[in-house]
C-alpha positions in Angstrom: 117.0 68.9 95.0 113.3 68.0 94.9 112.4 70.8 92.2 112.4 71.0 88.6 115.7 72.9 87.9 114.8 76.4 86.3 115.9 77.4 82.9 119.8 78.4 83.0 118.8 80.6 80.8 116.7 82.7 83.8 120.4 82.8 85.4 122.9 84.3 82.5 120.2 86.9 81.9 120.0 87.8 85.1 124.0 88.2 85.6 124.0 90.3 82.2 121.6 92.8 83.5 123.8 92.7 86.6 127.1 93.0 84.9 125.2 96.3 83.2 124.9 98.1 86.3 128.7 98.1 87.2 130.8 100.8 87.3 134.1 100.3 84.4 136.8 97.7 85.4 135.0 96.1 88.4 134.1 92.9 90.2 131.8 91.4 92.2 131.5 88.6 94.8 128.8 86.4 96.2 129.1 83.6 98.9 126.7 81.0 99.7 125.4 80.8 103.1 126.7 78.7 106.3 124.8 75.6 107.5 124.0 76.8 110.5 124.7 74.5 113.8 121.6 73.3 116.5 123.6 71.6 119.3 126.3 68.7 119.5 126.9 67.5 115.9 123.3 68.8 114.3 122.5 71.2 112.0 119.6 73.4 110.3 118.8 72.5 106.9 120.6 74.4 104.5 118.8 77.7 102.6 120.8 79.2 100.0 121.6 82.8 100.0 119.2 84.4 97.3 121.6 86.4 95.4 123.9 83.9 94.8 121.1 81.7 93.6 119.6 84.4 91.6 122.9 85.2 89.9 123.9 81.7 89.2 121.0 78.5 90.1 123.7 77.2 92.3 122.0 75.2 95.2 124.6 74.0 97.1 127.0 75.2 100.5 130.5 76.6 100.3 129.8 78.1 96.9 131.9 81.4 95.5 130.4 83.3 92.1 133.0 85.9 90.9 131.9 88.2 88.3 134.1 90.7 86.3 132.6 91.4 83.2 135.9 93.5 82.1 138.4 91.3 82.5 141.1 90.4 80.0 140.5 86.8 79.3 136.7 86.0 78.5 137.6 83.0 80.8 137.6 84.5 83.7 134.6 87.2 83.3 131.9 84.6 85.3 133.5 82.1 87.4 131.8 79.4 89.7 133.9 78.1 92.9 132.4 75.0 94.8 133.3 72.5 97.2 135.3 69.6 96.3 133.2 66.6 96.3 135.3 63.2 97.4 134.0 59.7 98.3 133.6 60.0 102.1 131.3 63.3 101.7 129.3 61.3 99.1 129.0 58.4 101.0 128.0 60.5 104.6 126.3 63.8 102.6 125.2 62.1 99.1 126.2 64.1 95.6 127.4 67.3 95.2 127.8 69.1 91.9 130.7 68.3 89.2 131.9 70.5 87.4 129.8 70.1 84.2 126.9 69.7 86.4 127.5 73.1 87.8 128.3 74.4 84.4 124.7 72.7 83.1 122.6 74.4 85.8 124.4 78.1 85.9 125.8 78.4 82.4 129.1 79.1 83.4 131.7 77.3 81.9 134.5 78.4 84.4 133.8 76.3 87.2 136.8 75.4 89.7 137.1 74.5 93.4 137.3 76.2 96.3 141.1 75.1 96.7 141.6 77.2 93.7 139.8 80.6 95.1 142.8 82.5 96.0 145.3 82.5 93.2 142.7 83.1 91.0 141.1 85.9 92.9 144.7 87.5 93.6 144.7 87.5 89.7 141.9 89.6 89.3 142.1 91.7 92.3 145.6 92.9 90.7 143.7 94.2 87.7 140.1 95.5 89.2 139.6 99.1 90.3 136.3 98.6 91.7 135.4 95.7 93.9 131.6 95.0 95.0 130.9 92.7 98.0 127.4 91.6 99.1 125.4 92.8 102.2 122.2 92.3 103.9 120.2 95.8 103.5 116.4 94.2 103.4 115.0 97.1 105.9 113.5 95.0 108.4 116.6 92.4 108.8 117.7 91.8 112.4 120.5 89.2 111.9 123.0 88.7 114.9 124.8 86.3 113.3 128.0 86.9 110.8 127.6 85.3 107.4 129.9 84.4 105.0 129.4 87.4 103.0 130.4 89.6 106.5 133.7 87.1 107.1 134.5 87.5 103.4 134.2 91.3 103.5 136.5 91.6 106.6 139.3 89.5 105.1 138.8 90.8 101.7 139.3 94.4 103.2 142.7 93.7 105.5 144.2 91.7 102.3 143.3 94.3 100.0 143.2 98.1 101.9 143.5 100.2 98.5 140.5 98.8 96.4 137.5 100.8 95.7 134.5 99.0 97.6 131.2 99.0 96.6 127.8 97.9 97.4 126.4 95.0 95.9 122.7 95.1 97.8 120.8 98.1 95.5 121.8 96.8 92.5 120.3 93.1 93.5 117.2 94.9 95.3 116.8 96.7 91.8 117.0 93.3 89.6 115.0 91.1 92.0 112.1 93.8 92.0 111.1 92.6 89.2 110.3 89.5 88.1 110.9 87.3 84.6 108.4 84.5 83.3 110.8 81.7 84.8 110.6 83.4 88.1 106.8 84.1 88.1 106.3 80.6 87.0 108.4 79.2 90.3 105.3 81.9 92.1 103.1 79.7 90.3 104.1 76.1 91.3 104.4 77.5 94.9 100.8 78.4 94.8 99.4 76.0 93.3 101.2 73.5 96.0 99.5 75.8 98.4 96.3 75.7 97.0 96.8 71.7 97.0 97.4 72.1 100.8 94.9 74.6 101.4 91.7 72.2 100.0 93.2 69.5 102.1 93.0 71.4 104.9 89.2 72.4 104.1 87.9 69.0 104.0 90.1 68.2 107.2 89.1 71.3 109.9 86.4 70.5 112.5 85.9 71.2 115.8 88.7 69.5 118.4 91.0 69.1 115.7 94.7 70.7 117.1 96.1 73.7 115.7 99.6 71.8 115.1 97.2 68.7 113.7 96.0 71.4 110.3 99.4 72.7 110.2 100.6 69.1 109.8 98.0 68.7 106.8 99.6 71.3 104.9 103.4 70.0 105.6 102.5 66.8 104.4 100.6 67.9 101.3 103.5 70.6 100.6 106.3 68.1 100.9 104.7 65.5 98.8 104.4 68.0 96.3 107.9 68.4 95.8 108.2 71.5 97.9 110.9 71.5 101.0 108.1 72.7 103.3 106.8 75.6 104.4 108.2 79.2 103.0 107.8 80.6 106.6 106.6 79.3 110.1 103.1 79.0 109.5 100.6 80.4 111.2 98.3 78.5 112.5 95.7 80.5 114.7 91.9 79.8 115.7 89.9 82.3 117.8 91.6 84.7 119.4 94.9 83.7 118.5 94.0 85.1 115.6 94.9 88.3 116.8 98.5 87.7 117.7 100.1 89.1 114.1 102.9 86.7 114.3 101.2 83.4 116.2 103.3 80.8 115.5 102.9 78.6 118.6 100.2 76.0 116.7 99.1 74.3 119.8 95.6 74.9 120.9 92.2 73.5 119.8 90.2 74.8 117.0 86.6 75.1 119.0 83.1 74.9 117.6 82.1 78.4 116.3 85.5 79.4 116.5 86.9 81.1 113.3 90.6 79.8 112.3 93.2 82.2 110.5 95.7 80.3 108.6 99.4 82.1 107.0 100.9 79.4 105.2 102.6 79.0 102.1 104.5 76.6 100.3 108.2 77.1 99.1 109.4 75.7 95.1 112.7 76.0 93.7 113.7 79.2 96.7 110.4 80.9 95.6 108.1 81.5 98.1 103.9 81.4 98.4 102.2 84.0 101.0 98.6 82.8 101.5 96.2 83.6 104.5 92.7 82.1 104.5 90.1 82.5 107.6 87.2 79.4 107.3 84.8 78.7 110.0 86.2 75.8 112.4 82.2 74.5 112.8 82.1 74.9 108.9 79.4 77.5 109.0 80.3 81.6 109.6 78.4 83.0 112.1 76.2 86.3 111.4 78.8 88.3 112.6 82.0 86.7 111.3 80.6 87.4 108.1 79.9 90.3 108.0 83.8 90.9 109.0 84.6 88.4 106.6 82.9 90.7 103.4 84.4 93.7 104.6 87.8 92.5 104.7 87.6 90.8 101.4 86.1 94.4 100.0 89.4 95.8 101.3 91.2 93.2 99.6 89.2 93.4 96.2 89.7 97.2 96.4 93.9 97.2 97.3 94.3 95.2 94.0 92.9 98.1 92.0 95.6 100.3 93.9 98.4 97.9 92.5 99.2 99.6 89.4 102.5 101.1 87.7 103.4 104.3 89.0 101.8 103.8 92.7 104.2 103.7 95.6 103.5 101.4 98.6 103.4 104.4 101.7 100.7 105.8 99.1 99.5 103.1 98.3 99.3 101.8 102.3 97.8 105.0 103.2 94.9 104.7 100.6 94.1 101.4 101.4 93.9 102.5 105.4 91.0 105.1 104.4 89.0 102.6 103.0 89.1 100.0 105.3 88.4 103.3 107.8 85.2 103.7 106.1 84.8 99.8 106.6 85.5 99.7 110.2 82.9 102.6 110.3 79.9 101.0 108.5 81.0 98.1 111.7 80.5 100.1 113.8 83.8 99.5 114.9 84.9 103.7 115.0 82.9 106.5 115.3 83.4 110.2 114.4 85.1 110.4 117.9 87.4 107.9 116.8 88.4 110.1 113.8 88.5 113.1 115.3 91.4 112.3 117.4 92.9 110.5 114.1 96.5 111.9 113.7 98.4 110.7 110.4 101.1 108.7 112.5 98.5 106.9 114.1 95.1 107.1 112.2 91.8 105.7 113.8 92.0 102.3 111.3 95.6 101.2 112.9 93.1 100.0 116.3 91.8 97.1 114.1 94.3 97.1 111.1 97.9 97.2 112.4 99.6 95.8 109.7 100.6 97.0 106.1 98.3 95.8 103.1 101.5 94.5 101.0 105.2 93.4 100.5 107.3 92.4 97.5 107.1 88.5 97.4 109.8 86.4 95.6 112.9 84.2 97.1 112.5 85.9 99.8 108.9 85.7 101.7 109.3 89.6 102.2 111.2 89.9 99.6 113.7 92.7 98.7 112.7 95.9 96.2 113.0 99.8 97.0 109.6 100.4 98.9 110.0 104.1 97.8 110.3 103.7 94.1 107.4 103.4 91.8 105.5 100.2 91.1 106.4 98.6 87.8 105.2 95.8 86.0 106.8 92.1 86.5 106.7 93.4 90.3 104.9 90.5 92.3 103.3 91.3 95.7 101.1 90.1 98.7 97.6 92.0 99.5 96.3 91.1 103.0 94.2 93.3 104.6 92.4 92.2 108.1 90.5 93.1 110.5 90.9 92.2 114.4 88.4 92.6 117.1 90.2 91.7 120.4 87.3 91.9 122.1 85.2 89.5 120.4 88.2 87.2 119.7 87.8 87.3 115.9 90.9 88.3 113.8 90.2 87.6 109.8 92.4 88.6 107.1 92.5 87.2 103.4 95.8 87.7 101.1 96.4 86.5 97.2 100.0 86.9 95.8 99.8 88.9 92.4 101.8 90.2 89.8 101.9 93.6 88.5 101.3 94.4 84.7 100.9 96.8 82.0 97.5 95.6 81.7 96.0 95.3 85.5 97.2 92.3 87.7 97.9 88.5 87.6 96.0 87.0 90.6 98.4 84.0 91.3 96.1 82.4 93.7 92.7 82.8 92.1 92.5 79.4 92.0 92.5 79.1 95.8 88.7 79.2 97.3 88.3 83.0 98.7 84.6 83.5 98.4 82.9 82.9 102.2 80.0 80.8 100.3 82.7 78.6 98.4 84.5 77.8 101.5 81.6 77.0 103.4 80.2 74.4 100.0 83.1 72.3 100.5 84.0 72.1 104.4 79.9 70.8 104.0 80.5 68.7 101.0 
């Protein structure tokens, strides 16, 4: 792995607050994810499955954590199956974890291998009432293909037809809300490599260079940072391109008094950065971009005084929509027409602001947490409000990743140049 490893400590917290939330006499069980094929004999990279890493640091395929905090024998309360590692795979794959290795990064002292899986789970399973097996619930997944988790839940099920099954999912979306000082300083690293890519990038954009030419900037200055790349397909959009919410096609040419709209972010240790910047391709904003530009980052300066304990996002989404209303009225961009034919499903902003102002952000990019419950501090999240003209070919939105305290916010990414006249200093420096 390229990253510092994170404190083990980070890992047997999180599986004692984990182990609280059980139900007497019960289990749980977390699989690692596939490697997923391409074609022939090639494969993705491998991306481990969050609660698995949240639960133990483990970073690696083919991995098994078994939790029952009741049971017996003290031995068997937290156990760690992996892979066995042999020459050949070292020779073909490189190193895998040994045992005390494995032991060193989760603190878990019971670590065995995969060969030894079912006897030992047969054990427990004859002594556990309640069994608890992990699922994909994040509300906007749209996976069509069956993980390990799904296999392991069918063939858990027809082997064992009697047990008590629970779900594993609220319980992790409740932990991984919010977020501990190891975690947060993960968020850090990844903005701070983001930021690193980000003033690359400034002293790099001019007029002809390629879309795919900036997002290689950022790759390069991520990677060599000691990030695995980008947290998400980038975005990489200049004029109107901008305006396609999810452009991730990266192949045009940034043109002279174009304006280019960059979501990018850096990945460290499974944590994930969520930046968007917009900076003039010519290096100079127009009159009119901005004038965009300041409203948008108005927006943005006002939704982090929203972000407080005790706000909920639909509430929170809906506020932040009247404001930038009264912003896309001082435009120009409504009139009172506009809001007289508002309705609440589809209010007069949602022409120029289609998008929500802010998601939980952790090891996942949009990251998992009960979007009804009420904000609470250690909660991390993204503000990005934007505004975009289709008819003028002009889409600009700004977003900072900060956490949620007691005491107003952490900005995460104040480091990162936001101000129009900053950015313009140093693509002119």
């Amino acid at each position: 792995m390229r990253y510092q490893p994170i404190n083990k400590e980070l890992f047997v917290r999180n599986r004692a607050r984990f182990a609280d939330l059980l139900k007497p006499n019960s289990l749980a069980v977390f699989n690692s994810n596939d490697i997923m094929p391409t074609n022939a004999d090639g494969t993705m990279a491998f991306r481990q499955n969050n609660d698995i890493y949240y639960l133990s640091g483990i970073d690696q395929e083919e991995s098994i954590l078994v939790l029952y905090p009741d049971f017996h024998s003290d031995r068997l309360r937290e156990i760690l199956f992996l892979r066995e590692t042999n020459e050949n795979i070292a020779i073909w794959e490189g190193h895998k974890y040994t045992k005390q290795e494995a032991e060193e990064a989760s603190g878990i002292p019971s670590v065995y291998w995969l060969t030894d899986f079912e006897g030992i789970f047969q054990t427990l399973m004859g002594e556990v009432e309640h069994v608890y097996l992990n699922t994909n619930e994040h509300i906007r997944s749209a996976a069509d293909v069956e993980t390990r988790d799904a296999r392991f839940i069918k063939s858990c099920k027809e082997k064992y037809p009697l047990h008590k099954y629970e779900r594993a999912a609220p319980l992790m979306h409740h932990l991984r809300a919010i977020k501990s000082e190891w975690e947060i300083d993960a968020l850090q690293k990844a903005c701070n490599i983001t930021e690193q890519g980000f003033r690359r990038v400034l002293n790099f954009v001019k007029p002809g260079v390629m879309e795919y030419e900036v997002e290689a900037e950022y790759i390069h200055e991520f990677v060599r940072s000691g990030s695995r790349g980008f947290a998400y397909s980038p975005i990489v959009a200049s004029g109107a391109n901008a305006c396609v919410l999810h452009y991730i096609e990266n192949s045009m040419e940034c043109k002279e008094g174009d304006l280019l709209l960059m979501d990018v972010g850096a990945e460290y240790a499974n944590y994930n950065a969520d930046m968007t910047r917009t900076i003039p391709v010519s290096g100079r904003f127009t009159k009119r971009q901005r004038e965009i530009y300041e409203a948008v980052h108005r927006v943005m300066k006002e939704a982090m005084q929203m972000l407080v304990p005790g706000n909920v996002i639909a509430q929170y989404h809906k506020e932040v929509g009247l404001y930038m209303q009264s912003e896309l009225l001082e435009l120009g961009l409504l009139d009172k027409t506009d809001l007289k034919n508002s309705t609440e499903l589809q209010p007069a902003y949602k022409k120029y602001f289609m998008h929500g102002t802010s998601h939980h952000l952790g090891l996942d990019v949009h990251d998992v947490g009960n979007i009804y419950q009420e904000m609470k501090p250690g909660m991390v999240f993204t503000v990005e409000p934007g505004i975009y003209i289709r008819e003028e070919n002009l889409g600009i939105r700004l977003e900072n990743n900060v956490v949620i305290t007691d005491d107003g916010l952490i900005d995460l990414m104040e480091n990162i140049p936001l101000e129009a006249d900053e950015i313009e200093e140093i693509m002119n420096s």
